[in-house]
C-alpha positions in Angstrom: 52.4 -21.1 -18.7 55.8 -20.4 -19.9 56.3 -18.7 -22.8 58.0 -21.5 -24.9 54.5 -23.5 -24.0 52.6 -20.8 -25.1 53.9 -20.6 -28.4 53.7 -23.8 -29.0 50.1 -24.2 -28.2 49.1 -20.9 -29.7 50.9 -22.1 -32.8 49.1 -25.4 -33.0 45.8 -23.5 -32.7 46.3 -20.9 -35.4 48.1 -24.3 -38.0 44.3 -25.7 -37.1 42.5 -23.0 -38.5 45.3 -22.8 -41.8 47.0 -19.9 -40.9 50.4 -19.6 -42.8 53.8 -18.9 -40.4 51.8 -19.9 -37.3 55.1 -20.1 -34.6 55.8 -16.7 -36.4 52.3 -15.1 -35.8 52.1 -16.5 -32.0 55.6 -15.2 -31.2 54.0 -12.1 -32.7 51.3 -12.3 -30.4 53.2 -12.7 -27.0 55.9 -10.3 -27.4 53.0 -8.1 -28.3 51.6 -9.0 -24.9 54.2 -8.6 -23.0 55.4 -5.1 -24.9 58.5 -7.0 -25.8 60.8 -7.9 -28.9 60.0 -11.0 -29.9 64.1 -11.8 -29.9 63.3 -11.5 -26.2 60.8 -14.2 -26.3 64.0 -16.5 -27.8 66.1 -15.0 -25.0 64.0 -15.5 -22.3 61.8 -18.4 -22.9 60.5 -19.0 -19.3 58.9 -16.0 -19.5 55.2 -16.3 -18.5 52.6 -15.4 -20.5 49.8 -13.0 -19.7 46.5 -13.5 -20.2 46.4 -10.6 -22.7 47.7 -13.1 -24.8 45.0 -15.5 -24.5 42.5 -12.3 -25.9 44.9 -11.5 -28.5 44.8 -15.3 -30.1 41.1 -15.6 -30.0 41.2 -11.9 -32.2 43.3 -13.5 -34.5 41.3 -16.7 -34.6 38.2 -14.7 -35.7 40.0 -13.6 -38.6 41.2 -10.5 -37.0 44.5 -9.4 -39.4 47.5 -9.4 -37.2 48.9 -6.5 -38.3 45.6 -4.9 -37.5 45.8 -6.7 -34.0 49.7 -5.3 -33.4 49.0 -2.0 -35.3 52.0 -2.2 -37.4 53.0 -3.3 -40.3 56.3 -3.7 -42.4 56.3 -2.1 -45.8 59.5 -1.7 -47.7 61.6 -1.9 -44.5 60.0 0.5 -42.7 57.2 -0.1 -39.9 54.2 1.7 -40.7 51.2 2.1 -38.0 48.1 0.5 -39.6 44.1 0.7 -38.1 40.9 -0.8 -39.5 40.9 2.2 -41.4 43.8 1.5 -44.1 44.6 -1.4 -46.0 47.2 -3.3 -44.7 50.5 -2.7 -46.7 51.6 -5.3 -49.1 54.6 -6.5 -50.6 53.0 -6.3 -54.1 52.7 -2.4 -53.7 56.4 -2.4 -53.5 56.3 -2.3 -56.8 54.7 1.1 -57.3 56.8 3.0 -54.8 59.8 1.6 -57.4 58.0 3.1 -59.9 57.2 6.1 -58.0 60.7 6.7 -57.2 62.3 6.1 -60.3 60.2 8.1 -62.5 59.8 11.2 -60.5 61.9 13.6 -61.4 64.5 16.1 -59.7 62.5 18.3 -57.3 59.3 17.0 -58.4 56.2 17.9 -56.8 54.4 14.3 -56.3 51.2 12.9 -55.1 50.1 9.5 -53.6 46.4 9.5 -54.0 43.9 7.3 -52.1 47.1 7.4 -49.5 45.6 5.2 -46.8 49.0 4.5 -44.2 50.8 6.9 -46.5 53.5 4.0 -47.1 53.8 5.1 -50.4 54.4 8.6 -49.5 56.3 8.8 -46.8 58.3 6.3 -48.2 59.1 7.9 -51.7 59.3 11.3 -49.7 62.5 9.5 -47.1 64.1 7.7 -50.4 64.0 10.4 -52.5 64.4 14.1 -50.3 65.1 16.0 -53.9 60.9 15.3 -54.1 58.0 17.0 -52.6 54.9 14.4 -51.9 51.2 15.5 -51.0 49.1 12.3 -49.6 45.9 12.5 -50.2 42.7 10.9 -49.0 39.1 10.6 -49.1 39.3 9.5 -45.3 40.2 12.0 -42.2 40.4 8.9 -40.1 43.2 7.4 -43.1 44.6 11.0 -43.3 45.3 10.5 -39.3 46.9 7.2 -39.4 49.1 8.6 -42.7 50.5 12.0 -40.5 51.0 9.6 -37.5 53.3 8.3 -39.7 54.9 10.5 -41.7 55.9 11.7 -37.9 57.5 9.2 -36.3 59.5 8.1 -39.7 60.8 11.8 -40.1 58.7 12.3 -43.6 58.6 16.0 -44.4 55.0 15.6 -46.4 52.3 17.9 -46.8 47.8 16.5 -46.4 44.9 17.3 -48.1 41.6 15.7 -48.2 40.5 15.1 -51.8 38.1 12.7 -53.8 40.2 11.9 -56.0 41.6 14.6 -58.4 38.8 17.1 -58.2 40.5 19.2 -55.7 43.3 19.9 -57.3 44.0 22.5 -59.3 45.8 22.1 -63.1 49.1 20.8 -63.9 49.3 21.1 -59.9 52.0 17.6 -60.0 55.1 15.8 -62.2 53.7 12.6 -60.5 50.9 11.0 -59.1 51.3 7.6 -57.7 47.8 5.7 -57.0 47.2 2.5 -55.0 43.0 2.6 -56.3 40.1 0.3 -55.1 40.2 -2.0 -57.6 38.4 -4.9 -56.4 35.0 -5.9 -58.4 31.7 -6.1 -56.3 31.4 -9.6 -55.4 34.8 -10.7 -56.6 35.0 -14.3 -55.2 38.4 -14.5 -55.4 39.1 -12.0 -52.5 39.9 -13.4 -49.2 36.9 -13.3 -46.8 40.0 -11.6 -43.8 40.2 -8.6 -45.8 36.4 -8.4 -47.2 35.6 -8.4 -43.3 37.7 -6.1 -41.9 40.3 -3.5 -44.5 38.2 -0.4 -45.3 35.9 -0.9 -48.2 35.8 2.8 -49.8 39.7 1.7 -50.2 38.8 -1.9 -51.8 36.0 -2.1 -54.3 34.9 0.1 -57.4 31.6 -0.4 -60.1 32.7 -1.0 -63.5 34.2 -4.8 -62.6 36.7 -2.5 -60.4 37.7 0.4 -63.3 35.5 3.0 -62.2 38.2 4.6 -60.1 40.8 4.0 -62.5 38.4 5.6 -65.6 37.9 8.6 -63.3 41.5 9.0 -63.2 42.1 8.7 -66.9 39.9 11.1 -67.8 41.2 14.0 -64.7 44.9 13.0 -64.4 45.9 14.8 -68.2 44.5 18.3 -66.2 46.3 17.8 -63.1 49.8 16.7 -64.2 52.4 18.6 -65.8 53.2 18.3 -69.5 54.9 14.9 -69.6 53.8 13.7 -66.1 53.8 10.5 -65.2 50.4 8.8 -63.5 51.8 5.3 -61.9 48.7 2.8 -61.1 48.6 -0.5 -59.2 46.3 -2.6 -60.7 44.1 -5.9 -59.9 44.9 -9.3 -61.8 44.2 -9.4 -65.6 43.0 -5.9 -64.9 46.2 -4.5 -66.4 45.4 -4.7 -70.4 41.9 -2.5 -69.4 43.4 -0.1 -67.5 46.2 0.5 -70.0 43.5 0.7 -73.0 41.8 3.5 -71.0 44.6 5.6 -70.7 46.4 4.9 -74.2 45.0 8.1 -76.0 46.5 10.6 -74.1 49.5 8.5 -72.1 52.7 6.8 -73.6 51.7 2.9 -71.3 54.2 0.3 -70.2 53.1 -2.2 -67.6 55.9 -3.6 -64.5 55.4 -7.1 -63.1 54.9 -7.4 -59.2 57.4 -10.1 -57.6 54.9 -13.2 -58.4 55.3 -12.0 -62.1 51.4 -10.5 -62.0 50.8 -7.3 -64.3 50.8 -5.4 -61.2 51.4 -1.4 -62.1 50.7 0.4 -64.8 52.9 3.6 -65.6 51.7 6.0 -68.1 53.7 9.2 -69.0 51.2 11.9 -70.2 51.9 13.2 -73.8 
């Protein structure tokens, strides 16, 4: 089979099972296959497909994420490396790496907590070089999949394994920038792809999903600098909350991610 006829059946299987961009995702899948571009696929339609391919859809049919299937994803227009054991970047998060890098300071020494891929990280740490970022992570496994990309983008970073801010020692950053699990247990409205398969120590927290973020409140005023800014990405309608925990000792304003959700919550320290 050709890889024009591939595609199209491919496609027609993953439109079945109401997956979104499904000639995108199957063109994904082949050029994946075949260790191609997928402009090469447009090139070279005649191309025969491999029966790699064939595995590859029936992953993504389970529910498998494709971007855990390809082991990439795009974040901010860079490619990151994902596993199973990082969330999966997402456009929403964008957000907070605009914080991030607007409200660090010149020659501030930053941290993205909870770093998972590190896109938040290595991203601020390539957009902003005046900066110096620590990730951070709960996870060696996370820690791994953050270096392996901080390599291969050129990100001059430093690592450390931390729960949360424990480790570190007082007024150690200017900035701390925090993607948290914020996810309720048994929140309904998550989607059952990434209950079943992004890391769950990255996902869910007691408290309705605040018990992370009340951890933080209460730590973050002994870790940052006077006037130090802690920048939080937040679940829906968990944005009033979170800015109510942190109002006694932080100055709180509150950005809108691209869908025009309360999505991060900035809070310069007093």
């Amino acid at each position: 089979m050709n890889a024009d006829e591939w595609i199209a059946r491919a496609s027609a299987t993953l439109a079945e099972q109401g997956i979104e961009s499904p000639v995108v995702e199957a063109r994904s899948l082949l050029a994946y296959a075949l260790s191609v571009p997928t402009a090469a696929l447009i090139a070279h339609p005649d191309s025969l497909a491999p029966p790699e391919a064939d595995a590859l859809l029936q992953r993504r049919l389970h529910g498998e994420p494709l971007a855990y299937i390809l082991g990439r994803k795009e974040f901010a227009g860079r490619e990151f490396s994902v596993s199973r054991d990082v969330l999966i970047p997402r456009p929403e998060t964008e957000v907070l790496l605009e914080e991030a890098t607007s409200s660090a300071p010149e020659g501030a020494i930053c941290l993205d907590l909870g770093a998972g891929s590190g896109c938040i990280g290595v991203s601020a740490a390539l957009e902003r070089p005046d900066t110096r970022w620590v990730l951070s992570d709960v996870s060696m496994p996370a820690l791994s999949v953050a270096r392996e990309n901080a390599r291969h983008l050129g990100a001059d970073v430093a690592f450390a394994q931390a729960d949360a801010l424990a480790a570190f020692r007082e007024r150690s950053f200017q900035l701390i920038a925090c993607n948290p699990p914020y996810v309720a247990l048994g929140d309904e409205r998550l989607e059952d792809s990434v209950r079943r398969w992004e890391p769950a120590v990255a996902l869910f927290a007691e408290e309705g999903g605040l018990a992370f973020v009340r951890r933080l409140a209460t730590d973050a005023p002994r870790v940052l600098e006077p006037r130090g800014t802690l920048a939080l990405e937040v679940g829906i309608g968990q944005a009033a909350a979170v800015s109510a925990m942190l109002e006694r000792r932080f100055d709180v304003r509150i950005r809108l991610d691209y869908a025009g959700v309360e999505r991060v919550v900035i809070a310069a320290l007093r």
